[in-house]
LODOKOL-894818 format. One line per field, with one value per atom (N, C-alpha, C, CB): atom name; x, y, z negated; residue number from 1. Coordinates in steps of 0.1 Angstrom, whole numbers, plus 2048, in hexadecimal, padded with zeros to 3 digits. Glycine has a CB too. Layout:
BEGIN
atom: [CA|...]
px: [X|...]
py: [Y|...]
pz: [Z|...]
seq: [NUM|...]
END
This chain:
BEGIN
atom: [N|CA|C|CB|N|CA|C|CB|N|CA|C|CB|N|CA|C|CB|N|CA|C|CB|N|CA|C|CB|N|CA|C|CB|N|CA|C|CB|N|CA|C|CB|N|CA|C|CB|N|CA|C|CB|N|CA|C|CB|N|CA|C|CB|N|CA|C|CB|N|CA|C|CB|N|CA|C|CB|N|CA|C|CB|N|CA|C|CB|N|CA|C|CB|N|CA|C|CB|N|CA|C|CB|N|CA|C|CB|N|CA|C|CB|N|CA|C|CB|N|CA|C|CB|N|CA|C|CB|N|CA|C|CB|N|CA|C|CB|N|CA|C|CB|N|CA|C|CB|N|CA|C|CB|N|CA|C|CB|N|CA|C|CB|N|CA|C|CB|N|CA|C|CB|N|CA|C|CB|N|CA|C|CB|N|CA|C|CB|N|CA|C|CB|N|CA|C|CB|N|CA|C|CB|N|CA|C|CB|N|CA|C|CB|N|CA|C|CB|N|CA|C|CB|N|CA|C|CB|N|CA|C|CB|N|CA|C|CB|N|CA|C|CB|N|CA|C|CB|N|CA|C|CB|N|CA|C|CB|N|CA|C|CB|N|CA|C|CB|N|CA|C|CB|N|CA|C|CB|N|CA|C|CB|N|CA|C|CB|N|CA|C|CB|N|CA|C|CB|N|CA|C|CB|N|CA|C|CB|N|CA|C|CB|N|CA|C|CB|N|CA|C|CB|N|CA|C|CB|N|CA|C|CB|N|CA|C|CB|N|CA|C|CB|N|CA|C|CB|N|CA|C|CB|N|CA|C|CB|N|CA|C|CB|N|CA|C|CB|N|CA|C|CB|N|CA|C|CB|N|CA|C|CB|N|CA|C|CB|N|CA|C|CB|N|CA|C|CB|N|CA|C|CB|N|CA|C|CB|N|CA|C|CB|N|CA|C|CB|N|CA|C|CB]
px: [913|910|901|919|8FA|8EC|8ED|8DD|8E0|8E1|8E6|8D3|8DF|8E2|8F0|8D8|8FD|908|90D|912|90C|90C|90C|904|8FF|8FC|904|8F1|909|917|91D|91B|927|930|935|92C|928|928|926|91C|91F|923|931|91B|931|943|94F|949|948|954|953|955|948|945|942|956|93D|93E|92F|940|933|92A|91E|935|910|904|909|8F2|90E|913|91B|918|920|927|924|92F|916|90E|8FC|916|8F3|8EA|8E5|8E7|8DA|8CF|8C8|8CB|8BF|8B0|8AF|8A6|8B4|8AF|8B3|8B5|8B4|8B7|8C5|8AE|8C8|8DC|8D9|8E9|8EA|8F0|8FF|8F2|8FF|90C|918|90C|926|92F|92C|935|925|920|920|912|922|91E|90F|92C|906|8F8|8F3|8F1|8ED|8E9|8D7|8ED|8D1|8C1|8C1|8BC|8B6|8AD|8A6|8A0|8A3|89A|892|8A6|88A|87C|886|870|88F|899|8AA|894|8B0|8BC|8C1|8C3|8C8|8CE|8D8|8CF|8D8|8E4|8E7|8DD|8FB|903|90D|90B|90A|915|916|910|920|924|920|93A|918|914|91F|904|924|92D|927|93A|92D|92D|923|939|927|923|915|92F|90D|902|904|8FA|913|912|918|918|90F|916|922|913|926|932|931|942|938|93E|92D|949|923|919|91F|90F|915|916|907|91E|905|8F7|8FD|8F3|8F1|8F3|8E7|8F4|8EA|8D9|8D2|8DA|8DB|8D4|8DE|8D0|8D9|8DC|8E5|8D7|8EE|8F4|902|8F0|903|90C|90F|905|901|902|909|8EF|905|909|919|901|91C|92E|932|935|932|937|936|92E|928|92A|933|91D|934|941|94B|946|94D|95C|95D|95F|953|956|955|94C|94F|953|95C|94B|963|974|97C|97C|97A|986|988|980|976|973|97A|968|97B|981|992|97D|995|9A4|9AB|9A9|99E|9A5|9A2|9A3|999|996|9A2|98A|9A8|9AD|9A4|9B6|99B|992|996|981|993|997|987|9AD|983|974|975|970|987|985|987|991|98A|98C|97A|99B|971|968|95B|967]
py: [9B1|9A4|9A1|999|996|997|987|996|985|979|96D|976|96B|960|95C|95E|96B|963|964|966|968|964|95A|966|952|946|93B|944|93C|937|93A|93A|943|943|939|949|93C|934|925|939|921|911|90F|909|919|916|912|927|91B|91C|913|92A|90E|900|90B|8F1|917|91C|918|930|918|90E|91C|90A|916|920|925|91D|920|923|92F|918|936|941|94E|940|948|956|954|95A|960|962|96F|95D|96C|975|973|976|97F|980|974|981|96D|960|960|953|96E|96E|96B|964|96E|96F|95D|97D|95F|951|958|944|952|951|94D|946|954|955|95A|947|962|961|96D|95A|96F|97E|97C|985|988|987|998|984|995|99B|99D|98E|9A8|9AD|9B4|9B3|9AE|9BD|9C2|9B9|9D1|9DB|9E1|9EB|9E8|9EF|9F6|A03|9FF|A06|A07|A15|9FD|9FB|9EB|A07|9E6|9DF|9DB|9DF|9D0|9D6|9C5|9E2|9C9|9C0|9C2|9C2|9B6|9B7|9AA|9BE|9A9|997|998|990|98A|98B|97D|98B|983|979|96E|97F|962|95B|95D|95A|96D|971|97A|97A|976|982|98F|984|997|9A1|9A1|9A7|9AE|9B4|9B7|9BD|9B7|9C1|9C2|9BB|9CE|9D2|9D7|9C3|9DD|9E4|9EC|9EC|9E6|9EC|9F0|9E4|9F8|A01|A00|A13|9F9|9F9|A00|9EB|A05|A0A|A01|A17|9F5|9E8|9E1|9E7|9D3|9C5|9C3|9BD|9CA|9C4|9CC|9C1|9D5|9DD|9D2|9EE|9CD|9CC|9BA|9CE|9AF|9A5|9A4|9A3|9AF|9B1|9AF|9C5|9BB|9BB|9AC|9C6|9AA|999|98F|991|990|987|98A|986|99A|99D|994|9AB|992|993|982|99D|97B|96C|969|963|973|96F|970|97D|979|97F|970|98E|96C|95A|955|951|952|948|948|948|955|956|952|966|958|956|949|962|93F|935|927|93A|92E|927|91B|923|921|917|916|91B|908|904|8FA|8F8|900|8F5|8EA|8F5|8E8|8DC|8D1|8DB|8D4|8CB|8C8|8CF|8CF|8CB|8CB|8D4]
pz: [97C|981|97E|97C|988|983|977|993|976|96C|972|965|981|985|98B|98D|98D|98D|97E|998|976|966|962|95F|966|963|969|966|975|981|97C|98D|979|96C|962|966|95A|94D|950|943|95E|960|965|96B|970|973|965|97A|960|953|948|94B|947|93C|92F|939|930|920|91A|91F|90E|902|904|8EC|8FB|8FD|8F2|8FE|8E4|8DA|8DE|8D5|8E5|8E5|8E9|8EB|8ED|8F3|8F4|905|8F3|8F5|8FA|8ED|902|90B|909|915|901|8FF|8F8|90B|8F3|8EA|8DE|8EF|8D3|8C5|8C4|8BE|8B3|8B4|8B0|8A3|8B2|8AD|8A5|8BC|89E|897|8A0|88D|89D|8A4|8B5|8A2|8B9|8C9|8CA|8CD|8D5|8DC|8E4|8EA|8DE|8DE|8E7|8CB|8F1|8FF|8FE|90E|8FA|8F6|8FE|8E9|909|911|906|91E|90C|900|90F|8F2|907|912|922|905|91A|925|922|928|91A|91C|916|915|918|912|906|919|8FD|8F1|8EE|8DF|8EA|8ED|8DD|8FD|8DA|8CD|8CD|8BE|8BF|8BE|8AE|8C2|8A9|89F|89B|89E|88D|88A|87F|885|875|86E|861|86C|85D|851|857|848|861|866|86A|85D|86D|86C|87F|85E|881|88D|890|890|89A|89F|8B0|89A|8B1|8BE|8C4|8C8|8BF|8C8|8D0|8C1|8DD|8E7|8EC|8EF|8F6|8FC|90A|8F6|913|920|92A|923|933|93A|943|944|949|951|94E|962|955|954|958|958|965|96A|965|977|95C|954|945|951|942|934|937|92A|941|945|94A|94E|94D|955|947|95F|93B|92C|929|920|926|921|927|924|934|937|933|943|934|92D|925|926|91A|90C|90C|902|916|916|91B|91A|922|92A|91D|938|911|906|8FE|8F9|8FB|8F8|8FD|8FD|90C|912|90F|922|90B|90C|8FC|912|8F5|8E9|8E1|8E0|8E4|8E5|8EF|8EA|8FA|902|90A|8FC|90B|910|920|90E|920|931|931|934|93C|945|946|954|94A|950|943|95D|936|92E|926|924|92B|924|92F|917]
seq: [1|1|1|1|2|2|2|2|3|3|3|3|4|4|4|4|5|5|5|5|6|6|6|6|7|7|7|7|8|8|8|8|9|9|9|9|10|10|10|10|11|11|11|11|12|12|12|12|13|13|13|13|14|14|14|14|15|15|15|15|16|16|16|16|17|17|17|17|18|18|18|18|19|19|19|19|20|20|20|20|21|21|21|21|22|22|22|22|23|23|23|23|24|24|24|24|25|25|25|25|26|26|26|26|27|27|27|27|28|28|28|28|29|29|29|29|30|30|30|30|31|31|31|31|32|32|32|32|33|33|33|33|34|34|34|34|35|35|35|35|36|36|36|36|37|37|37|37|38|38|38|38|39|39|39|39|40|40|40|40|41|41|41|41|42|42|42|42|43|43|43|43|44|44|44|44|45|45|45|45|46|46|46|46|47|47|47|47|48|48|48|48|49|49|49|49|50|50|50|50|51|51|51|51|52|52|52|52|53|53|53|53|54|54|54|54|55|55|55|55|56|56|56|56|57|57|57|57|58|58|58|58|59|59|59|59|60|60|60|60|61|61|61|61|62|62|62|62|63|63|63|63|64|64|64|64|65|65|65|65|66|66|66|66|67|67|67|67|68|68|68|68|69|69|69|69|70|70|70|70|71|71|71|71|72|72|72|72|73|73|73|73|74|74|74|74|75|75|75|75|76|76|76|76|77|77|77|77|78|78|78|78|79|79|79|79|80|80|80|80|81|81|81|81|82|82|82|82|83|83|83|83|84|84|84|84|85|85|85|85]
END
């Protein structure tokens, strides 16, 4: 997927910025998305500063598909519903 239905997505779905970042530095509790010169890298940085789940992507629109995955697993294990927020 490219960024801009990503971004359609993430309004459709009401998800908080708090759950995720692109190119904009980590955040706590979030799954965090870095372009690099020629690949991409996807992990979730948790509470205590530490990584998990690295991942290596070769473009955007490989490394963007995973990031949803991984805000759908949010949305499920969360129970989040759009329409209540």
């Amino acid at each position: 997927m490219d960024i801009k239905s990503f971004k359609e997505k993430i309004i459709k779905n009401k998800i908080p910025d708090s759950w995720y970042s692109i190119n904009n530095g980590v955040k706590f509790n979030a799954c965090i998305l870095i372009e690099h010169s020629s690949y991409w890298e996807s992990f979730y940085f948790d509470e205590k500063g530490e990584s998990h789940n690295l991942r290596l992507f070769s473009n955007e629109v490989e490394a963007l598909d995973y990031l949803w995955t991984e805000i759908e697993n949010m949305i499920k294990l969360y129970h989040w519903d759009p329409h209540s927020h």
